[in-house]
N, C-alpha and C positions, 0 to 999 in steps of 0.2 A: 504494500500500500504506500502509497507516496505523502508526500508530506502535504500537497496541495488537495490529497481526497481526505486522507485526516483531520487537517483545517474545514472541511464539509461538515465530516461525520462531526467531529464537536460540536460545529454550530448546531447543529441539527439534536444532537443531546441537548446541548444549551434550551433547546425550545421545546424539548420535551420535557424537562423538567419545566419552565416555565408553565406549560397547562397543563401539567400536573397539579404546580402549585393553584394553579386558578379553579383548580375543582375541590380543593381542600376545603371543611368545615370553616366557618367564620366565630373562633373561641380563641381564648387567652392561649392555652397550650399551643393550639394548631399556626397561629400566630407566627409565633414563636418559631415554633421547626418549620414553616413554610419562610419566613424572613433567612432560615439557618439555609436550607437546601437550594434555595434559590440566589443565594450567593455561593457557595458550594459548588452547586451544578452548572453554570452563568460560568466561575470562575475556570473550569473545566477548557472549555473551547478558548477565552481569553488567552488565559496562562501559555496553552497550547500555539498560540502564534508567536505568544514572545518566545518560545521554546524554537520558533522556527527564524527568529532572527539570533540566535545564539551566534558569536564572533570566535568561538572556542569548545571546546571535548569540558573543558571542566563546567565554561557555561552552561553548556547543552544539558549538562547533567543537572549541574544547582536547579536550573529551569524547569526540568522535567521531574523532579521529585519533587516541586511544588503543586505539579500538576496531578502527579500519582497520589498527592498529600488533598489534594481536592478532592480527585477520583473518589476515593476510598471514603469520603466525609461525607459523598453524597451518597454511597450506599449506605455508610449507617444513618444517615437521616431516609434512606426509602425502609430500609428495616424495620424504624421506628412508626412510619406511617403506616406499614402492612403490617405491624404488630398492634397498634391503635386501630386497625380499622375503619381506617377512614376513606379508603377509597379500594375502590374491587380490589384482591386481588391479580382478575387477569391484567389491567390496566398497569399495573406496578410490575409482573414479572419482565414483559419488553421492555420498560427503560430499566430493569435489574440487569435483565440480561447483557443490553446495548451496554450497560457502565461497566457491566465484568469482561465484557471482551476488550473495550478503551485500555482499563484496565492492563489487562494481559499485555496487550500491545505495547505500553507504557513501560510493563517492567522489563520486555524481553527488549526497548529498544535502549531502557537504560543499561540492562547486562551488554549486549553489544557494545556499547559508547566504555562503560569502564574496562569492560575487557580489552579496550583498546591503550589504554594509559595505564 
């Protein structure tokens, strides 16, 4: 996958947590973890660009472990909202899924990148 279809796919996560968020209850809690995931998940595709203007192997890395560092925050904020039940199940496993592939992607192209230094 190339760096300019990854730049896609994030955004594209980016906006699925977005209406995600937009279906969530309207409570104190839900609030709360819909403010948490939607900076999370938003940060995700962000983060990921500046990861593609990296000028360096060590950049490229510091960058992309901020990204894996969002990744992973915005599963445990979907974890938290299929454990509240707050919105379907089926609705939640496709962007669980989409985030654990990003995911995968993320840590196999950080081993690559240190394996190189």
């Amino acid at each position: 996958m190339t760096s300019e279809q990854l730049k896609i796919r994030t955004k594209q996560y980016s906006l699925l947590i977005i209406n995600l968020v937009e279906k969530l209850p309207v409570t104190t809690a839900s609030k709360i973890v819909a403010y948490q995931i939607a900076k999370s998940g938003t940060s995700v595709g962000a983060n990921y660009r500046a990861v593609c203007r990296a000028r360096s192997d060590r950049e490229f890395i510091s960058k992309m472990e901020i990204v894996l560092e969002e990744a992973d925050e915005t599963l445990f904020w979907l974890e938290i909202i299929s454990e509240k039940c707050w919105i379907e199940k089926d609705s939640i496993d496709a962007i669980w899924k989409e985030g654990n592939e990003l995911t995968a992607i993320f840590v196999s192209s950080l081993k690559t990148v240190k394996s190189k230094i």
